[in-house]
C-alpha positions as a Markdown table, in Angstrom:
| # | Residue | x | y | z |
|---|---|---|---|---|
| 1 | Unk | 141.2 | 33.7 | 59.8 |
| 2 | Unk | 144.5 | 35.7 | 60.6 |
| 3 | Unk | 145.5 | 35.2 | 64.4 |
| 4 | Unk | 145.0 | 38.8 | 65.1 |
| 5 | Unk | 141.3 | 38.5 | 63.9 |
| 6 | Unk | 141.1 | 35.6 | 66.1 |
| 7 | Unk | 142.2 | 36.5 | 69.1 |
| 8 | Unk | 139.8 | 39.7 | 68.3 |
| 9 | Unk | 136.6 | 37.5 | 68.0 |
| 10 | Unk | 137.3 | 35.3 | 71.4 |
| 11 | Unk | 137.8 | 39.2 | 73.3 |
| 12 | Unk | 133.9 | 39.7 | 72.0 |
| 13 | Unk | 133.0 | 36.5 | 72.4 |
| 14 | Unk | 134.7 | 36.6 | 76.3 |
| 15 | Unk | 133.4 | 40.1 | 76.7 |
| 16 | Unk | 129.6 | 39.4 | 75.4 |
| 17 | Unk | 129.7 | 35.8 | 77.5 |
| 18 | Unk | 130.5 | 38.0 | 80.3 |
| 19 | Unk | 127.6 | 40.2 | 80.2 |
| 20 | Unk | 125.2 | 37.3 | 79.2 |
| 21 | Unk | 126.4 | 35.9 | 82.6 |
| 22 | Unk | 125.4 | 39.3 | 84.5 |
| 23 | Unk | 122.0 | 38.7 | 82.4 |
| 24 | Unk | 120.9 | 35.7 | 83.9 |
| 25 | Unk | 122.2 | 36.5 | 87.3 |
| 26 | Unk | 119.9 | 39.8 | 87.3 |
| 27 | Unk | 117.5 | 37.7 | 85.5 |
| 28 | Unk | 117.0 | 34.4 | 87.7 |
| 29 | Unk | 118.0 | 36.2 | 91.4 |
| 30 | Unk | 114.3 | 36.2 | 92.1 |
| 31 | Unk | 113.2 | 32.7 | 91.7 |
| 32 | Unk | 114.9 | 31.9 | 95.3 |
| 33 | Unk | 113.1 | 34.5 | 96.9 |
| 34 | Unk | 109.4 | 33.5 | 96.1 |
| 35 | Unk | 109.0 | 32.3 | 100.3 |
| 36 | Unk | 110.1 | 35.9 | 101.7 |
| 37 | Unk | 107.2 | 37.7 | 98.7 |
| 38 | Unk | 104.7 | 35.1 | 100.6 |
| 39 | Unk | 105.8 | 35.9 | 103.8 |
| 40 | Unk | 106.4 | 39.9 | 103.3 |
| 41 | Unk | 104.1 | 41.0 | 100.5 |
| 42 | Unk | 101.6 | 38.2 | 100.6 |
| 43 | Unk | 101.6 | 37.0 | 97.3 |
| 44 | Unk | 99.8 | 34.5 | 95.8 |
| 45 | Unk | 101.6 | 31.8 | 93.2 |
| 46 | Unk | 99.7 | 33.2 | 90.5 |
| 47 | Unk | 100.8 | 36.6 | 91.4 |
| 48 | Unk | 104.7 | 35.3 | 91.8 |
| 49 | Unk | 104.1 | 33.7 | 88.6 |
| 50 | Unk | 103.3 | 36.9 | 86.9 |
| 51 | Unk | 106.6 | 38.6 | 88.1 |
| 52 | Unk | 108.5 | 36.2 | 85.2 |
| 53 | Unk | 105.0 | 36.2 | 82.9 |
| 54 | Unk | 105.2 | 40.1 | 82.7 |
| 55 | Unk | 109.2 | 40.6 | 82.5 |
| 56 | Unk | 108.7 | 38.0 | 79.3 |
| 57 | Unk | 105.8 | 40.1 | 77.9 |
| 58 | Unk | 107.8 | 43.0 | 78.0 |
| 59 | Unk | 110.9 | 42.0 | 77.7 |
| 60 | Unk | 109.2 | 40.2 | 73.8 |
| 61 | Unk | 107.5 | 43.5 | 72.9 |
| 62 | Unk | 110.8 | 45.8 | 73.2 |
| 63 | Unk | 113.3 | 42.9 | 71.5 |
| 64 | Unk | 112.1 | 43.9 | 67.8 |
| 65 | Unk | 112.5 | 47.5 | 68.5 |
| 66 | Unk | 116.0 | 47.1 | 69.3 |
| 67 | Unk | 117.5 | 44.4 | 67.4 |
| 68 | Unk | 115.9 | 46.2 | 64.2 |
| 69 | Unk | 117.4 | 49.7 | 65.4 |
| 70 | Unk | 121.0 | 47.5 | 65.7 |
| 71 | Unk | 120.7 | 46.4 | 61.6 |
| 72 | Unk | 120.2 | 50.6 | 61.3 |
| 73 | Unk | 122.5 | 52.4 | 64.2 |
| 74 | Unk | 125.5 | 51.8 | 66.6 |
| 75 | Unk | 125.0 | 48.4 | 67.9 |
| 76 | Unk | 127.3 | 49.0 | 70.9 |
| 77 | Unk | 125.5 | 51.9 | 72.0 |
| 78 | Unk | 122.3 | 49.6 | 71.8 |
| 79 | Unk | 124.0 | 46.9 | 74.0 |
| 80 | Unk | 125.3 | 49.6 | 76.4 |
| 81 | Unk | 121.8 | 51.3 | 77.1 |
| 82 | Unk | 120.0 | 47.8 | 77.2 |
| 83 | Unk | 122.7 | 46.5 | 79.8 |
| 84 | Unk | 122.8 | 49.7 | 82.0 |
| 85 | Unk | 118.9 | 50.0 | 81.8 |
| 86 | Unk | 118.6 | 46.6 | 83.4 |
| 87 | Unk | 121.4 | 47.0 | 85.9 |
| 88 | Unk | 119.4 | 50.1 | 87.6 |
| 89 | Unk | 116.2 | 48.3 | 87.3 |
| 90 | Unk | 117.6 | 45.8 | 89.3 |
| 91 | Unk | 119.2 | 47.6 | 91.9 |
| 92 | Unk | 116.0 | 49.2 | 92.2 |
| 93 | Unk | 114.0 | 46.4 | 93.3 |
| 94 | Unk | 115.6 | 46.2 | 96.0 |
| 95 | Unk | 113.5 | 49.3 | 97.4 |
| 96 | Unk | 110.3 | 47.6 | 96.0 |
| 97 | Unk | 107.2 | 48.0 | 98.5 |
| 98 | Unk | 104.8 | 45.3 | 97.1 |
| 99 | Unk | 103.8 | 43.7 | 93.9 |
| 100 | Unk | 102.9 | 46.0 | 91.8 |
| 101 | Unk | 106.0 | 48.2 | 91.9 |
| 102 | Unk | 108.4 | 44.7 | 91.9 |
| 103 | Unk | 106.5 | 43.7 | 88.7 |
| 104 | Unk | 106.8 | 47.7 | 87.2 |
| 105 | Unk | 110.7 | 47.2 | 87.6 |
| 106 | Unk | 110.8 | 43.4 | 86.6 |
| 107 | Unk | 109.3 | 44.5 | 83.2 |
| 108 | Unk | 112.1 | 47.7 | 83.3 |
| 109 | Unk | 114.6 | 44.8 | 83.5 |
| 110 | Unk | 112.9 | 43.3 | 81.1 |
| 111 | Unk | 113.2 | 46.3 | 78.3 |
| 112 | Unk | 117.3 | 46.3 | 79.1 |
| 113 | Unk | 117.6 | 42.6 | 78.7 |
| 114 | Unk | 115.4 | 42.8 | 74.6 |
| 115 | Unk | 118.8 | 44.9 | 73.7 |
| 116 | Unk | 121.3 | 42.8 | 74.4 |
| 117 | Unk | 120.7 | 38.6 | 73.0 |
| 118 | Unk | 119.2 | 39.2 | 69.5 |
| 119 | Unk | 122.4 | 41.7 | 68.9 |
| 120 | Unk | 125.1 | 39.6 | 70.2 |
| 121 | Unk | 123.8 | 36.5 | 68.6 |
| 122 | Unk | 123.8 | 38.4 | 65.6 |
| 123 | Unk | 127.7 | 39.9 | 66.2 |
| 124 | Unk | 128.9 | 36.2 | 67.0 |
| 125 | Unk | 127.9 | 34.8 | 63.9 |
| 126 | Unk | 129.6 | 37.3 | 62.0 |
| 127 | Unk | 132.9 | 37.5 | 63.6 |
| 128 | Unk | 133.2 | 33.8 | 63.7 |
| 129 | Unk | 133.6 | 31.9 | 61.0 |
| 130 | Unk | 130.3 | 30.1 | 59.2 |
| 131 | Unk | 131.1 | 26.9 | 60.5 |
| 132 | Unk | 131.5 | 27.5 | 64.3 |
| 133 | Unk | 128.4 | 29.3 | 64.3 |
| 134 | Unk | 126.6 | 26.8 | 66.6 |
| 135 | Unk | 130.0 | 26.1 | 69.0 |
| 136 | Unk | 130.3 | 29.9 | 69.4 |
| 137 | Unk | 126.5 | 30.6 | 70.5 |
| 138 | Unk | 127.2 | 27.4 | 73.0 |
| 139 | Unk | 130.0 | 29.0 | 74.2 |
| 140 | Unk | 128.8 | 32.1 | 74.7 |
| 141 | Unk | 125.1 | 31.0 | 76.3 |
| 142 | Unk | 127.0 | 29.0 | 78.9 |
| 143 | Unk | 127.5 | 32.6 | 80.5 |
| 144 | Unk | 123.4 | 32.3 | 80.7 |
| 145 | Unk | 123.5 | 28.6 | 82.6 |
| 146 | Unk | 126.7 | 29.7 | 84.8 |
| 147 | Unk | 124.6 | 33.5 | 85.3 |
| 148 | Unk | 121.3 | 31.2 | 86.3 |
| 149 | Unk | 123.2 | 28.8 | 88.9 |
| 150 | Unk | 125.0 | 32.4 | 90.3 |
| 151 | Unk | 121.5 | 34.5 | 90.1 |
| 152 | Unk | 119.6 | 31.3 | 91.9 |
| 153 | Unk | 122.0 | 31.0 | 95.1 |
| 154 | Unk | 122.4 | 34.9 | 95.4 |
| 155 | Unk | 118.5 | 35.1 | 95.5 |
| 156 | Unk | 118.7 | 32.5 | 98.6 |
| 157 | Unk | 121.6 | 33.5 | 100.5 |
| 158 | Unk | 121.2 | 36.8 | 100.6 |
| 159 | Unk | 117.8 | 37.4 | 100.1 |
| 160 | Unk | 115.4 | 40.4 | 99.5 |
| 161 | Unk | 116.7 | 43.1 | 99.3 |
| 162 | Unk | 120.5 | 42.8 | 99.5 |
| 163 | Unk | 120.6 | 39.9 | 96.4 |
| 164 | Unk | 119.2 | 43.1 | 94.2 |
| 165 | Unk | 121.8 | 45.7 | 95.2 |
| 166 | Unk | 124.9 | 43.0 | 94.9 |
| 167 | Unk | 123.8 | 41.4 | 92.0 |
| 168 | Unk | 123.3 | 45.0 | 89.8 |
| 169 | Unk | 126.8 | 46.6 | 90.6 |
| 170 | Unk | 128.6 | 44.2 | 87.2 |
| 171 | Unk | 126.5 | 45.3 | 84.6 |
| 172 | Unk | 126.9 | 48.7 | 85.1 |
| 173 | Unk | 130.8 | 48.5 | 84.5 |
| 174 | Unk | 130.1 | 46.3 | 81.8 |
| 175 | Unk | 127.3 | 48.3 | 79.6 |
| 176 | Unk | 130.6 | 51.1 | 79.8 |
| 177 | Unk | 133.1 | 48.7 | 78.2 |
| 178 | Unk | 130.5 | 47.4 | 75.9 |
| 179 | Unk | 130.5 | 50.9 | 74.1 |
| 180 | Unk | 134.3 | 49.9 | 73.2 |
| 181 | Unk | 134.0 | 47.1 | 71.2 |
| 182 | Unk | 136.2 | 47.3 | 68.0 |
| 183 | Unk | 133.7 | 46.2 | 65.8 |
| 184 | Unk | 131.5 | 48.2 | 63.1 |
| 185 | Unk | 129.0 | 50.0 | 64.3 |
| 186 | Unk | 126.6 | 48.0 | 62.0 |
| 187 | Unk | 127.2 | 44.4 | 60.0 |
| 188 | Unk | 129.7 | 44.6 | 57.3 |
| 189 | Unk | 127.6 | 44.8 | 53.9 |
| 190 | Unk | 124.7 | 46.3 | 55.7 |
| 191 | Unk | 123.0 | 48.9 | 53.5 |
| 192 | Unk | 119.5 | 50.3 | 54.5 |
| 193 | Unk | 117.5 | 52.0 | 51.0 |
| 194 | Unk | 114.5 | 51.8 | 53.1 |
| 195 | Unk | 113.1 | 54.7 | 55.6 |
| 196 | Unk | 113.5 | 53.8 | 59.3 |
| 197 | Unk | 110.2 | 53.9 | 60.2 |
| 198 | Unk | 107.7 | 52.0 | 62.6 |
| 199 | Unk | 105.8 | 50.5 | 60.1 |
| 200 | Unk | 109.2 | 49.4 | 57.8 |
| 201 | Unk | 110.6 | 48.1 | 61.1 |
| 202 | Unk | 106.5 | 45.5 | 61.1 |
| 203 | Unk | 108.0 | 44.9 | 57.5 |
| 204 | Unk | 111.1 | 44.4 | 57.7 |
| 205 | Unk | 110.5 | 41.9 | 60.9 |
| 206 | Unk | 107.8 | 39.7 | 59.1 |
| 207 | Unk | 109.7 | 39.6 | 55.8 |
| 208 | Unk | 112.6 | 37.9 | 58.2 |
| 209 | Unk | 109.9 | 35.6 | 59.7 |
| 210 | Unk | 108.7 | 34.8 | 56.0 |
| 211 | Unk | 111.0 | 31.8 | 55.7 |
| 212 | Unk | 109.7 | 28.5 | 55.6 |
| 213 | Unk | 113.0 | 26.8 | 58.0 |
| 214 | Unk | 112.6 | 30.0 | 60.4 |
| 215 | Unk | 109.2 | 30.1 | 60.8 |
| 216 | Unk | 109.2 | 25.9 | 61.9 |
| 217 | Unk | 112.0 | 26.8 | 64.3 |
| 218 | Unk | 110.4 | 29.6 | 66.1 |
| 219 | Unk | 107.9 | 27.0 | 66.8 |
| 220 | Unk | 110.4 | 25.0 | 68.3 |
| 221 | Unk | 111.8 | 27.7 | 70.4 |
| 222 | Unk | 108.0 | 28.7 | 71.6 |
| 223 | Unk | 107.4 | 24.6 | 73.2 |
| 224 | Unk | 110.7 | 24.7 | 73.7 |
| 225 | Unk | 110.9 | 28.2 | 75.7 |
| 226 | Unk | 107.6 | 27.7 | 77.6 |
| 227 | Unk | 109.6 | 24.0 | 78.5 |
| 228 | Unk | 112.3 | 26.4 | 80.0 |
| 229 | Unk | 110.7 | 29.1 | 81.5 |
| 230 | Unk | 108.2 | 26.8 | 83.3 |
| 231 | Unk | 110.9 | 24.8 | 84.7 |
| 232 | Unk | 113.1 | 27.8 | 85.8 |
| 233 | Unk | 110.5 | 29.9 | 87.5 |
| 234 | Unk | 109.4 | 27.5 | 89.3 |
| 235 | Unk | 111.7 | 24.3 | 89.7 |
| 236 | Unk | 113.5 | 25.6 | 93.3 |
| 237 | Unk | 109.9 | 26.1 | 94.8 |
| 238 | Unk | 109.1 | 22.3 | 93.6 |
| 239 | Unk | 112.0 | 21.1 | 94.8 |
| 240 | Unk | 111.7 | 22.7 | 98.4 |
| 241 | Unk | 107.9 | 22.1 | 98.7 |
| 242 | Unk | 107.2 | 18.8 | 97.0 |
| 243 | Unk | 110.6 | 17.0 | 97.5 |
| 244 | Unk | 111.0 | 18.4 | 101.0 |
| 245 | Unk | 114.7 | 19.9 | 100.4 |
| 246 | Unk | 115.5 | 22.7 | 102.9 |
| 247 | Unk | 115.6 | 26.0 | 100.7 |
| 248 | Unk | 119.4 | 26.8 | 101.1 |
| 249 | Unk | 120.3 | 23.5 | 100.2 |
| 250 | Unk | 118.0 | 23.6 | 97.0 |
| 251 | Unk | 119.1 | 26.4 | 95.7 |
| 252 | Unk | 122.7 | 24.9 | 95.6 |
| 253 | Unk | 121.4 | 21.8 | 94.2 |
| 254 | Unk | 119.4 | 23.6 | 90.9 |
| 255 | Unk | 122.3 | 26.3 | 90.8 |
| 256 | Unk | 124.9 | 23.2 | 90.2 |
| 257 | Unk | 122.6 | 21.5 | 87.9 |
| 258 | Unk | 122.1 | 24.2 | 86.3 |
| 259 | Unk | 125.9 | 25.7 | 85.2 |
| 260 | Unk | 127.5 | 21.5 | 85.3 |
| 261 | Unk | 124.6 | 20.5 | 83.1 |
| 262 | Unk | 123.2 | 22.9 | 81.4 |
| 263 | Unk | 127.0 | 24.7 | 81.0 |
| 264 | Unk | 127.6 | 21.6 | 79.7 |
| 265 | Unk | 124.9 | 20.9 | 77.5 |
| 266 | Unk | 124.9 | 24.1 | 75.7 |
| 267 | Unk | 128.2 | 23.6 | 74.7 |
| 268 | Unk | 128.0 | 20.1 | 73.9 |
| 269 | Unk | 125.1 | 20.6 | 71.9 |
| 270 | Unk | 126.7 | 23.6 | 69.8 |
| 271 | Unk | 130.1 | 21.2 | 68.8 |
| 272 | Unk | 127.7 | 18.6 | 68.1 |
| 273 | Unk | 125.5 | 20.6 | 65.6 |
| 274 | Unk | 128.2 | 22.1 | 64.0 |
| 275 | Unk | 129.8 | 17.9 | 63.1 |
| 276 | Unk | 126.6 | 17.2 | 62.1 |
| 277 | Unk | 126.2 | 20.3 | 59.9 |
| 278 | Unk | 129.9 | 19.3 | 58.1 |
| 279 | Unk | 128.1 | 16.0 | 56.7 |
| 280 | Unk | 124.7 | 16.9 | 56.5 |
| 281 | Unk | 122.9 | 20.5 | 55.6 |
| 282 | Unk | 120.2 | 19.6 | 58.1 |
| 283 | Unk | 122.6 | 18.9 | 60.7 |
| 284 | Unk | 121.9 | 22.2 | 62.8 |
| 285 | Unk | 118.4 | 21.3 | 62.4 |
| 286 | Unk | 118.5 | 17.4 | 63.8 |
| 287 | Unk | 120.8 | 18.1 | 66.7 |
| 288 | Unk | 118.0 | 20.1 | 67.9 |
| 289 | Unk | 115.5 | 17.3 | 67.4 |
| 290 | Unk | 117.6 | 15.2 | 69.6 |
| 291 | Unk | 118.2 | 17.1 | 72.3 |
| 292 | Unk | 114.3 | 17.8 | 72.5 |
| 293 | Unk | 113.5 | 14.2 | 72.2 |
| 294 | Unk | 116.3 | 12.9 | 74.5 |
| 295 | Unk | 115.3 | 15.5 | 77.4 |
| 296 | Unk | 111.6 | 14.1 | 77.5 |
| 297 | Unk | 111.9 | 10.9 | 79.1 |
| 298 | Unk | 114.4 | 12.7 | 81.8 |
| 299 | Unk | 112.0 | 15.9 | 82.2 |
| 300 | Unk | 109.2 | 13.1 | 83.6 |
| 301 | Unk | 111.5 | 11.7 | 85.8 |
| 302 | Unk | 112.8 | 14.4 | 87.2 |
| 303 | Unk | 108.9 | 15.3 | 88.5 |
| 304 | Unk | 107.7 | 12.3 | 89.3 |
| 305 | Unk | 110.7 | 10.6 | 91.3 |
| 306 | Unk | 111.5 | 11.1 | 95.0 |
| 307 | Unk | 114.5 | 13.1 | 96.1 |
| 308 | Unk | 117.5 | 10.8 | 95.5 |
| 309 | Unk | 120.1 | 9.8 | 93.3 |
| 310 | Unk | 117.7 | 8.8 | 90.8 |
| 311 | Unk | 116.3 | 12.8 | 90.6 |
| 312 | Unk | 119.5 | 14.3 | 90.8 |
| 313 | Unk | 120.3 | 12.1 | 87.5 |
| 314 | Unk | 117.2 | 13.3 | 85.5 |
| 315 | Unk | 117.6 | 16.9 | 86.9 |
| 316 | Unk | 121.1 | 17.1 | 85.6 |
| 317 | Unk | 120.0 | 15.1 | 82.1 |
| 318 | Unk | 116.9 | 17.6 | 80.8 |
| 319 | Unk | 119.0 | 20.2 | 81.9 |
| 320 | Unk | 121.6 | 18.9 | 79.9 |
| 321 | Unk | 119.7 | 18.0 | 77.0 |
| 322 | Unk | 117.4 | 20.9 | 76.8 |
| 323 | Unk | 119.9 | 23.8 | 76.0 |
| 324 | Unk | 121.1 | 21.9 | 72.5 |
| 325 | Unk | 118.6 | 23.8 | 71.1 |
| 326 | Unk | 120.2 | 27.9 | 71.6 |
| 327 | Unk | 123.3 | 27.8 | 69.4 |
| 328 | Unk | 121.8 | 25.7 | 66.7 |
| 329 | Unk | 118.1 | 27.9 | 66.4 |
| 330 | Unk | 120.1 | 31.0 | 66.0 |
| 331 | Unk | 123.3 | 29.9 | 64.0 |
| 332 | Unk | 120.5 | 28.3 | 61.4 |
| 333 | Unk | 118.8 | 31.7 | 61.3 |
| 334 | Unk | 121.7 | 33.1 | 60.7 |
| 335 | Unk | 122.1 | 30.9 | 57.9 |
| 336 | Unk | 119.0 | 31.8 | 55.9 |
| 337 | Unk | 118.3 | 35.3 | 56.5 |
| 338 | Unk | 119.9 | 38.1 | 54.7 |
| 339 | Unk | 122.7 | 39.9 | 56.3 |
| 340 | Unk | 121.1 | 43.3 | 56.2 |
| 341 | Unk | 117.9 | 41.8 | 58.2 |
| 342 | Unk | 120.3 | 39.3 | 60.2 |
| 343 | Unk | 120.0 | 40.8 | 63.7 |
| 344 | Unk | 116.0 | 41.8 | 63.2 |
| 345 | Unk | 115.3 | 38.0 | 62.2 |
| 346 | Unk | 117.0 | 37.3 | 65.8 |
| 347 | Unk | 115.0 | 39.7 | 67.5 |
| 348 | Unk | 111.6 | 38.6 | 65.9 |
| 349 | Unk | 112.5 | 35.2 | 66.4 |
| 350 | Unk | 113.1 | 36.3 | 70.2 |
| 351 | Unk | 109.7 | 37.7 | 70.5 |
| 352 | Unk | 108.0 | 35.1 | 69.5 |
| 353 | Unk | 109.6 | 33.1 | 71.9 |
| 354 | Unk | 109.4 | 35.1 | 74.5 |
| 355 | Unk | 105.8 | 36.1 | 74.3 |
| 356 | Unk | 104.5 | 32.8 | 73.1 |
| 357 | Unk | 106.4 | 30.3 | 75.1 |
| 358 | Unk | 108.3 | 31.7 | 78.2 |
| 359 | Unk | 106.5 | 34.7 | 78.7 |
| 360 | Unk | 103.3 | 32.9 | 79.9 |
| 361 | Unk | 105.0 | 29.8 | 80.9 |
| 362 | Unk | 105.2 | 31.2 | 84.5 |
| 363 | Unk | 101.8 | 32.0 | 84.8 |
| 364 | Unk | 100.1 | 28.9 | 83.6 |
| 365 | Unk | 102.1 | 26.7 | 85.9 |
| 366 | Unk | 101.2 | 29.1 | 88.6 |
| 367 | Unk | 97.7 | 29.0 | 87.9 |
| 368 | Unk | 97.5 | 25.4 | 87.5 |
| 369 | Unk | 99.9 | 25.0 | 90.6 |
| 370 | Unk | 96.7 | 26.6 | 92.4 |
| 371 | Unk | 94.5 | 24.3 | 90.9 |
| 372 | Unk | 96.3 | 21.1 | 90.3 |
| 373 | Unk | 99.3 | 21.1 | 93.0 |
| 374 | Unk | 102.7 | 22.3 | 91.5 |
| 375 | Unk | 104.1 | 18.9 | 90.9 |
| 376 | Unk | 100.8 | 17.8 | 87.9 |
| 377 | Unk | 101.2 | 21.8 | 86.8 |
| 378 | Unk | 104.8 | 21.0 | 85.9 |
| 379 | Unk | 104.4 | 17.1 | 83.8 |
| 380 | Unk | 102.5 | 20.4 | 81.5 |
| 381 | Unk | 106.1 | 21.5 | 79.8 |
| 382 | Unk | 107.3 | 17.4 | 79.8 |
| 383 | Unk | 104.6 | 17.1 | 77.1 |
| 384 | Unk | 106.3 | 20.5 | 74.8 |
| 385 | Unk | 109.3 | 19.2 | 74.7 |
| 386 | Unk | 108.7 | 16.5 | 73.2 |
| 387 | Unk | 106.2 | 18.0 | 70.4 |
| 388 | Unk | 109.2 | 20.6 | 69.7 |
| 389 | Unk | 111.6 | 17.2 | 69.0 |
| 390 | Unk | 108.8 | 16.4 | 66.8 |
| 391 | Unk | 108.3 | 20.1 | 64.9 |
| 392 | Unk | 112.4 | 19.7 | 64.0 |
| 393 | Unk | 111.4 | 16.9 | 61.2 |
| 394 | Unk | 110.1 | 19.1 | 58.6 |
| 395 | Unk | 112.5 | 21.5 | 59.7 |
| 396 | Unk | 115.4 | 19.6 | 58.5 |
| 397 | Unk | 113.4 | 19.3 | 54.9 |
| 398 | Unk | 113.3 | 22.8 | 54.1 |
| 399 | Unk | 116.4 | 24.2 | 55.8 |
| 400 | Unk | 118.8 | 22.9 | 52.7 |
| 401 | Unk | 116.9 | 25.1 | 50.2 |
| 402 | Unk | 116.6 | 28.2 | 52.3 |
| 403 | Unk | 120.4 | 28.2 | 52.8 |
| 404 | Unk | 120.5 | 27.9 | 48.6 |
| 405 | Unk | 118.1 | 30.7 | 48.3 |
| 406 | Unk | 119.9 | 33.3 | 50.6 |
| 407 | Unk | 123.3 | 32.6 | 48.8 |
| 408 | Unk | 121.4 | 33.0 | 45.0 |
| 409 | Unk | 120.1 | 36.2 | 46.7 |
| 410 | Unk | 123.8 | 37.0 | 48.2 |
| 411 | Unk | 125.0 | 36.2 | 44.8 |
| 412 | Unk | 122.5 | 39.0 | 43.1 |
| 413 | Unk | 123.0 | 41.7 | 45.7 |
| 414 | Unk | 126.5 | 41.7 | 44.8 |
| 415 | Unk | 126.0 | 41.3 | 41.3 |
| 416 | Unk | 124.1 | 44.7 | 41.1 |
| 417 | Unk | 126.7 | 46.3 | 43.8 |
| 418 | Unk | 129.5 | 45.9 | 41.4 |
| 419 | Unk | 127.6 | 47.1 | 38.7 |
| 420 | Unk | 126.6 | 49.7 | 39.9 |
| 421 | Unk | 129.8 | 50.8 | 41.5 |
| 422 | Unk | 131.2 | 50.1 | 37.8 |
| 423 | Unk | 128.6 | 52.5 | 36.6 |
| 424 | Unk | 129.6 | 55.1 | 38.9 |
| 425 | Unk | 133.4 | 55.4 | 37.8 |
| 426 | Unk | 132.4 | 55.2 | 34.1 |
């Protein structure tokens, strides 16, 4: 890798970390305010659970649509419309009257956000080289924790509605510089033979589901993701009404946690995967498993103790723990899906997530918050992370032949390419 190309990939790498920061800030600003929705639109826990439940259902339903059109069309354009799309939905809900029209425009937010991940994730691992896949996702998903922490205080301090107009301004500039990105406007060695068309896009997203590694990771990602969401929507609220923290001062506490340990722990977790991966072919694969298995014993603690040293610990440990598994999942996907179907296996992979595991997360732990109390709601997502620790074993069996399988297939593709561009000059 020439040191112009290098210094290239860290500009995307800075630029996309950037707006994955913006993301999460636009994304997480409303968890803080849950006690002013009680107070001024007289919602209901279930109700403020739905607020994340339907931005996830949406936000899972639009990410194919978008990361297939980016294996087809400009990818920069796809990033810009995605990011500008959510920065006006968020500066409108700061004019929202009620429920209804705050969960209309979390779901608009939601639409902008399915543009953006899938594509970069899928940009990152091609401008990087193979084996600082993982590191590089890390790197650029510790925008998301350092967004959260940023996104969780604004909500606090400043409150509905002013968080929602100060928070939207950034993403607007940065949707405009996306669109100058010197990159190509699809993947290098991306050719379509195939009509774009709704039902080729159903294909072509099952077909990059159809692998036996992918398909066990994505169920990883779905215990894994309803672990996450769970936790975020509704770890502030815990924390002021069960461990008796004043609000302002909780917010502060989970932002910190948040960007020092999971900042950290992303990171961490990407370097690690990627040492493991030079000795063993799995190695993506079991970094993930520990991270999951580690973070279990932490995630119990971190519910069940009092507010004290002892908390802060496990707060700062599942938060650091649980994040190993975002630059390993997608760097391995990466690994064993074609390049021409890279960013649509990304985007199904996303969907699945999302709907399955963080989409609803929300709104069970609301509804059993109503039933159970918030604190026994929340031992729920202790219990999936653990199982997803568990799913990574025969994920680390299959992942060395899928890797062999998409180089034999690399291998024939460009077999036939030079034949047939011999063909053509003869």
């Amino acid at each position: 890798m020439t040191s112009r190309a290098r210094n290239h990939a860290w500009y995307v790498l800075g630029l996309l970390t950037a707006i994955n920061f913006v993301n999460y800030v636009d994304r997480l600003v409303i968890v803080s305010m849950y006690g002013e929705f009680r107070t001024r639109f007289h919602m209901t826990d279930a109700q403020l659970g739905l607020l994340t439940t339907g931005f996830f259902a949406v936000h899972a339903l639009t990410t194919l649509p978008f990361g297939w059109a980016a294996d087809r069309f400009d990818r920069r354009k796809i990033i810009a419309i995605g990011v500008i799309t959510w920065s006006l939905a968020t500066l409108a809900s700061g004019w929202a009257v009620g429920f209804l029209s705050l969960l209309m425009l979390r779901a608009a937010i939601g639409i902008g956000e399915a543009a953006y991940l899938p594509v970069a994730n899928s940009i990152l691992c091609e401008v990087f080289p193979a084996d600082q896949k993982a590191r590089t996702i890390g790197i650029f998903n510790g925008g998301m924790f350092a967004g959260a922490c940023v996104g969780v205080i604004a909500g606090g301090y400043l409150g509905f509605p002013t968080a929602f107009w100060v928070v939207a301004i950034p993403g607007l500039v940065m949707g405009i510089m996306s669109l100058r990105l010197n990159i190509t406007p699809v993947r290098s060695g991306t050719l379509h033979t195939t009509r774009a068309t709704p039902l080729q896009m159903l294909k072509d997203g099952w077909t990059a589901l159809d692998v036996p590694t992918v398909r066990l990771l994505v169920v990883v990602g779905v215990l894994v993701s309803f672990t996450a969401g769970g936790y975020i929507a509704w770890f502030v609220d815990f924390v002021v009404t069960l461990k008796k923290i004043p609000r302002g001062q909780a917010t502060v506490i989970f932002g910190l946690i948040t960007v020092v340990g999971g900042g950290c722990g992303v990171i961490v977790g990407g370097i690690v995967a990627d040492r493991l991966k030079r000795r063993y072919r799995s190695g993506r694969v079991i970094a993930v498993g520990l991270g999951m298995v580690l973070a279990a014993p932490f995630a119990v603690g971190s519910i069940l103790l009092p507010a004290g040293p002892a908390f802060y610990v496990c707060s700062s440990l599942v938060m650091f723990f649980i994040p190993w598994y975002n630059g390993p999942i997608a760097a391995v996907i990466d690994d064993v899906v074609d390049d021409h179907r890279a960013t649509t296996a990304q985007a199904s992979s996303s969907l699945v997530l999302h709907l399955v595991g963080t989409g609803p997360a929300a709104a069970v732990i609301g509804v059993l918050s109503s039933s159970w109390g918030l604190e026994r709601a929340l031992l729920l997502p202790t219990v999936t992370i653990f199982l997803a620790g568990l799913v990574c074993i025969p994920a680390a069996r299959t992942v060395a032949r899928d890797m062999d399988a998409r180089e034999a297939r690399a291998v024939a593709a460009a077999a036939i390419a030079a034949r047939t561009a011999l063909a053509r000059v003869v």
